[in-house]
Structure formats: structure tokens, C-alpha cells
One Martini backbone bead per residue (centre of mass of N, CA, C, O) as a GRO file, in nm:
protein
  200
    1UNK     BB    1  -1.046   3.486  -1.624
    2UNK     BB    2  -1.299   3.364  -1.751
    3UNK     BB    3  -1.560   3.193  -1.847
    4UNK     BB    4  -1.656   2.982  -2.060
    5UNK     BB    5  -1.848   3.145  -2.237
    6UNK     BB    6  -1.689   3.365  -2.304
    7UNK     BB    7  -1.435   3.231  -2.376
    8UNK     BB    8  -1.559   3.125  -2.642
    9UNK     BB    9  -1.701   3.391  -2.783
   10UNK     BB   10  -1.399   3.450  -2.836
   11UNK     BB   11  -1.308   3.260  -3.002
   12UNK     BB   12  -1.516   3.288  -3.238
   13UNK     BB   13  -1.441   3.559  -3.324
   14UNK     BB   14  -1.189   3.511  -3.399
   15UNK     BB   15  -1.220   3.271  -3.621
   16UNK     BB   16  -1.355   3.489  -3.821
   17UNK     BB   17  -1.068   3.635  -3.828
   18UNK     BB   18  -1.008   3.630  -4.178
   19UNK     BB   19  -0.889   3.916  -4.299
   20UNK     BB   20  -0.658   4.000  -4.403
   21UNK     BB   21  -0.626   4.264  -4.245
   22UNK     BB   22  -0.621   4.100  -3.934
   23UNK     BB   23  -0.338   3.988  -4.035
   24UNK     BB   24   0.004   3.836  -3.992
   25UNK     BB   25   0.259   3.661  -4.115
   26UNK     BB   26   0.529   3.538  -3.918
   27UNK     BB   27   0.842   3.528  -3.943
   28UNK     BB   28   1.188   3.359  -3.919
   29UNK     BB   29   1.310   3.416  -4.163
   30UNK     BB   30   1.250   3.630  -4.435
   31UNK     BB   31   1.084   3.719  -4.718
   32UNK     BB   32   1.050   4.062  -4.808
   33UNK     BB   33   0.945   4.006  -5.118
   34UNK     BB   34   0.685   3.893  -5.043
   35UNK     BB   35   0.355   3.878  -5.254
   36UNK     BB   36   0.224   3.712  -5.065
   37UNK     BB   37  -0.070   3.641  -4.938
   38UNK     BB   38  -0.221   3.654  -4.571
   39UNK     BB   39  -0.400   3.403  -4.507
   40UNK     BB   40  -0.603   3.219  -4.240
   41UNK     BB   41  -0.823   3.085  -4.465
   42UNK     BB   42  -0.627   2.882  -4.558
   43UNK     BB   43  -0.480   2.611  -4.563
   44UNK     BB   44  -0.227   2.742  -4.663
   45UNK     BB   45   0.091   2.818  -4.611
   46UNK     BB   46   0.330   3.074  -4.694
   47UNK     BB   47   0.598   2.905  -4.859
   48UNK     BB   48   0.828   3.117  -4.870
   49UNK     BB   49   0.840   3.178  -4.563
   50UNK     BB   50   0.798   2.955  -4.411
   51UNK     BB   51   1.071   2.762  -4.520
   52UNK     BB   52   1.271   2.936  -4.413
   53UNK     BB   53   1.218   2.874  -4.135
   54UNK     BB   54   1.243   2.574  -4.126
   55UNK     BB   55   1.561   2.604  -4.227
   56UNK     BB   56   1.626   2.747  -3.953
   57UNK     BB   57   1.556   2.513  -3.768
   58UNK     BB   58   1.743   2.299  -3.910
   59UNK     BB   59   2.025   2.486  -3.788
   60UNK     BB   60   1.945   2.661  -3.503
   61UNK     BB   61   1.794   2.882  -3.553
   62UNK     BB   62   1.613   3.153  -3.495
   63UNK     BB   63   1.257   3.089  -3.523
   64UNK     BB   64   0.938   3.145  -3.718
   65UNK     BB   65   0.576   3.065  -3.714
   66UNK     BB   66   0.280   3.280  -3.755
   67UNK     BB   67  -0.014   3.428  -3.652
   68UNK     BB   68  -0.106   3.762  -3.637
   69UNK     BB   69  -0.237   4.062  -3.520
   70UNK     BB   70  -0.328   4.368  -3.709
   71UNK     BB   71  -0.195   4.700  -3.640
   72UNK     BB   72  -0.255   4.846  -3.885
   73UNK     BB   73  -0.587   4.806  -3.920
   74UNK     BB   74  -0.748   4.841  -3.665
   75UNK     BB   75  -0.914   5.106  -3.729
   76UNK     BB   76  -1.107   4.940  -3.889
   77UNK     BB   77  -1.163   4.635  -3.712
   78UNK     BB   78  -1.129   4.636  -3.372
   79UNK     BB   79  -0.946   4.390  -3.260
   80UNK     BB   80  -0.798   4.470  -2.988
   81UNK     BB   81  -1.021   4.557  -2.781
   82UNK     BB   82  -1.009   4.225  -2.720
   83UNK     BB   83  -0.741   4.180  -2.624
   84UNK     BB   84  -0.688   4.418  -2.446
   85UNK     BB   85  -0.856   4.332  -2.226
   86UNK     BB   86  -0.689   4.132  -2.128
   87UNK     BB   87  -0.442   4.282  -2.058
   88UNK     BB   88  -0.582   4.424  -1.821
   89UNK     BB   89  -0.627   4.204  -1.632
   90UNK     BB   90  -0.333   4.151  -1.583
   91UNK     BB   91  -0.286   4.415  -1.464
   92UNK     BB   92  -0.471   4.371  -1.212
   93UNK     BB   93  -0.338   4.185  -1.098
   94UNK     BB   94  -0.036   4.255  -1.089
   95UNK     BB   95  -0.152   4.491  -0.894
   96UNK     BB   96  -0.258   4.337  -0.670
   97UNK     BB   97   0.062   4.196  -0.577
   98UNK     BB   98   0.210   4.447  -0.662
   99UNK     BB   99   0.443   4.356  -0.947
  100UNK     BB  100   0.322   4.654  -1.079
  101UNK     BB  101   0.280   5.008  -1.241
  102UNK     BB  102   0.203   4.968  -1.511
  103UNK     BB  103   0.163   4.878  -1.854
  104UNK     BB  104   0.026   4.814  -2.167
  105UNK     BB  105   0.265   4.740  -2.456
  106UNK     BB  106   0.098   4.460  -2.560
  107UNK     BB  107  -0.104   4.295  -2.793
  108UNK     BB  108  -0.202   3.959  -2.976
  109UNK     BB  109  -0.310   3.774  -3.133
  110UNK     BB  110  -0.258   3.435  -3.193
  111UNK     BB  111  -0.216   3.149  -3.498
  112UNK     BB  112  -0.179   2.805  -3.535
  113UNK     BB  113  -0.055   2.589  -3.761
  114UNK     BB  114   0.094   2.285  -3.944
  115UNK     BB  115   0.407   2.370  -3.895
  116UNK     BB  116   0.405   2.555  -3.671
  117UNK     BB  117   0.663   2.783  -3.480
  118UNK     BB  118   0.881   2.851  -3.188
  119UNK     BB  119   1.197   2.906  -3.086
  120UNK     BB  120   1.438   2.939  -2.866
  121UNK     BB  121   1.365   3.221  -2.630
  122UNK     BB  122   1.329   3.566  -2.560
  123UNK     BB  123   1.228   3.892  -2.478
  124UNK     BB  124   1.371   4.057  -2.347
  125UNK     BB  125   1.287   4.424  -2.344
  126UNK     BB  126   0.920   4.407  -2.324
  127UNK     BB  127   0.895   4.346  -1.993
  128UNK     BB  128   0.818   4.251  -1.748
  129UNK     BB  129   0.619   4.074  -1.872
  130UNK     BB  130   0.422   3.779  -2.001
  131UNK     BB  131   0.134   3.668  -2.172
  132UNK     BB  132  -0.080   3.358  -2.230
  133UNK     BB  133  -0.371   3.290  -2.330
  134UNK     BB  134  -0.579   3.012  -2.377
  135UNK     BB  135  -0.798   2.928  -2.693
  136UNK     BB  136  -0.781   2.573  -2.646
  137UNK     BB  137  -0.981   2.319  -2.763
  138UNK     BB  138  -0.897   1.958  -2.703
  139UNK     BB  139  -0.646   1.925  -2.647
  140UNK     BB  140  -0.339   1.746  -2.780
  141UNK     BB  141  -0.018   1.611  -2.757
  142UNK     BB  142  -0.008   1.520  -3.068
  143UNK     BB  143  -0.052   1.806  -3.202
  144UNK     BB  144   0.116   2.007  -3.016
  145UNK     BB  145   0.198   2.344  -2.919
  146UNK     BB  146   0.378   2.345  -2.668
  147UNK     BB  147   0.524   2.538  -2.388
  148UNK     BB  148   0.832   2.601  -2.366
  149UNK     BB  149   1.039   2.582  -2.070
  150UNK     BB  150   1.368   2.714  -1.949
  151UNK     BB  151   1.470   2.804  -1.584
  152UNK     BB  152   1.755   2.681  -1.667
  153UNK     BB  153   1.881   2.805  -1.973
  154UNK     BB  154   1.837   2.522  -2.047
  155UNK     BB  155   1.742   2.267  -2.280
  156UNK     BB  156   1.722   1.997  -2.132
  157UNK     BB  157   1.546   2.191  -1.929
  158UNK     BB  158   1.183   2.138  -1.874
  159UNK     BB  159   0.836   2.295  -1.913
  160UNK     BB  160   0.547   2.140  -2.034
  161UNK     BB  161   0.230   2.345  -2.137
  162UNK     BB  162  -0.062   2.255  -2.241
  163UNK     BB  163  -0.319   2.335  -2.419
  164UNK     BB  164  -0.581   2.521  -2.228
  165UNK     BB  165  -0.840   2.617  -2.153
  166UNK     BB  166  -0.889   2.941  -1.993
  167UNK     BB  167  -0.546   2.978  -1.942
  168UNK     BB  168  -0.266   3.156  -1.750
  169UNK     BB  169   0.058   3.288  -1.871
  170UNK     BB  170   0.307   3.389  -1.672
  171UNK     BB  171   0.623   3.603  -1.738
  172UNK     BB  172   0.940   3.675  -1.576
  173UNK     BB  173   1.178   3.847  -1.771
  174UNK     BB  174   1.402   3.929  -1.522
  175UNK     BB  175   1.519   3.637  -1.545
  176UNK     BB  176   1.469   3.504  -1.758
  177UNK     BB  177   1.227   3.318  -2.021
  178UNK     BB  178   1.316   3.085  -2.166
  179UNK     BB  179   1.107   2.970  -2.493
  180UNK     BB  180   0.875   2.752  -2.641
  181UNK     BB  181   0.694   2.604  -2.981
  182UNK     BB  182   0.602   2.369  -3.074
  183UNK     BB  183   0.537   2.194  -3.324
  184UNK     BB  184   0.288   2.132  -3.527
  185UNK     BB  185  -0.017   1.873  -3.588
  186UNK     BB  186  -0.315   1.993  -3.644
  187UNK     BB  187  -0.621   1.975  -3.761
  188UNK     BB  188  -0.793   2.194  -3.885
  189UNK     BB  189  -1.014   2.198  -3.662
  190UNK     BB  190  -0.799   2.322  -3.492
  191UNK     BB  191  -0.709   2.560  -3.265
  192UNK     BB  192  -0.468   2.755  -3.188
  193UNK     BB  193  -0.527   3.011  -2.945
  194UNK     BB  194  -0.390   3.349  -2.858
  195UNK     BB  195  -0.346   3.572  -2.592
  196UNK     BB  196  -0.067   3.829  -2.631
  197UNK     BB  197   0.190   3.987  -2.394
  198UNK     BB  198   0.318   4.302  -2.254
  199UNK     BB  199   0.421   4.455  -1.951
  200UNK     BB  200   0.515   4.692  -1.716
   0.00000   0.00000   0.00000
């Protein structure tokens, strides 16, 4: 999608964006109330938050742990920009192949620290497509956090895809595309971050 050097100087703007205000934990389940500040800068994930999840993890329901960036603020700080840029060029491909007329429904930075992810899912009806640009440099198997695809709807059946630098997996909805992320297992100095979104 981009050339390797602009996409790391896009890999350490988001790198960047620690500001409390330009991320949110999302969990599932989680505490609705809970009042910890969700800061992508700290090393510690939000523990209560975070706990839930994992402990739905391991009784087979469907959960997640990862930060995403917060369209609430954007207005703020401009950080969609960067991402919504992704999502066009996504919509310029899939026009050029015939295979949409539509627009970007969504786009968002997600970031994975050590001990999250997106446990087996579709997106429903979020969009014709779903895409996912890869910004992890150095990734290894022993990381975690591979996107794991599930073609023929069983989970016994998959293919799983190791984050490598500036590649991007489309995902056709329609179909659907079952997928999940492995548990991540990452060192502090690496980062998962991708770039992630739906068209229409």
C-alpha cells in the first residue's frame, strides 16, 4: 500500500499517540464503571477491565482486550487523518476491481500490548469488507497476535497470518470471514499496530 518509508514514519506517528485522549481500551465483558484511566503509555494494562476479559477468554465466550484509537476526541487531535488515508486507498483498490461502490464506514488505529486479543468473531453487518494494514516491524511467531482466519466457518480449520510490515489482508464479509487474534506475548519494545476499518 505505501512505500516502506512512509509507512514507518506513519508506524511512529501512532507510536506517538500516547495521549490519553486519542486511545481507548476496549474490552468485552467489562466494567462498565470502572474509573481507571486507559493510557497506551503505561505498561500496565487496565487491570479490571483487562481481567474480565481474559476470564471470558477462558470459558469459550467471546471477548477482547486491545486499544483502539478514540473517535471521540478526533476533533482534538486529527488522528483519523492518518488512519481515514488507509481506508481511501482500500476503497480506491476495491473500485478499481469492480468489487464496491461504496464508501469507508469506519477506520481506527488498534495497538496490542502483551496479554491481549480479539478471541473468534465476524463482523457482522459492518460493511462489504473489512481490512487490516499490518504497521509491525520484526514480528515473530513466538510474539502471538497472528490473525487467525476461519474459511470454512469451523475453528478446527484455519489460516493464520503473522503481522509483517506494510501488508494488508481484505476480508469479504459476505461470506462470512470468521477470524481472531492470537494472545499476544510481545516484548515491551514491540508493537502490533494496525491500521483497521470497514467499506461499504
Amino acid at each position: 500500500m505505501k512505500p516502506y518509508n512512509e509507512a514507518l514514519q506513519l508506524r511512529n506517528e501512532i507510536i506517538k499517540l500516547h495521549h490519553i485522549k486519542k486511545w481507548n481500551l476496549l474490552t468485552a465483558p467489562s466494567q462498565p464503571l470502572s474509573r481507571i484511566k486507559n493510557n497506551i503509555s503505561t505498561k500496565v494494562i487496565d487491570k479490571s477491565k483487562h481481567v474480565q476479559a481474559i476470564k471470558a477468554l477462558k470459558r469459550r465466550r467471546f471477548s477482547f482486550s486491545f486499544y483502539r484509537s478514540s473517535n471521540k476526541h478526533q476533533q482534538q487531535h486529527g488522528q483519523s487523518l492518518c488512519h481515514q488515508t488507509i481506508g481511501n486507498k482500500v476503497i480506491e483498490l476495491l473500485k478499481s476491481c469492480d468489487l464496491i461502490a461504496g464508501e469507508l464506514q469506519d477506520s481506527f488505529f488498534a495497538l496490542f500490548n502483551k496479554g491481549q486479543f480479539i478471541s473468534y468473531h465476524t463482523d457482522g453487518g459492518a460493511g462489504k469488507y473489512a481490512f487490516i494494514y499490518q504497521l509491525s516491524i520484526g514480528w515473530q511467531e513466538r510474539f502471538g497476535g497472528q490473525l487467525e482466519l476461519y474459511p470454512r466457518k469451523i475453528k478446527f480449520y484455519k489460516r493464520v497470518i503473522t503481522p509483517k510490515f506494510s501488508t494488508l489482508t481484505i476480508l469479504k464479509l459476505s461470506h462470512p470471514m470468521p477470524h481472531s487474534v492470537r494472545l499476544l506475548n510481545n516484548p515491551v519494545y514491540k508493537h502490533r499496530i494496525t491500521i483497521s476499518g470497514w467499506v461499504e
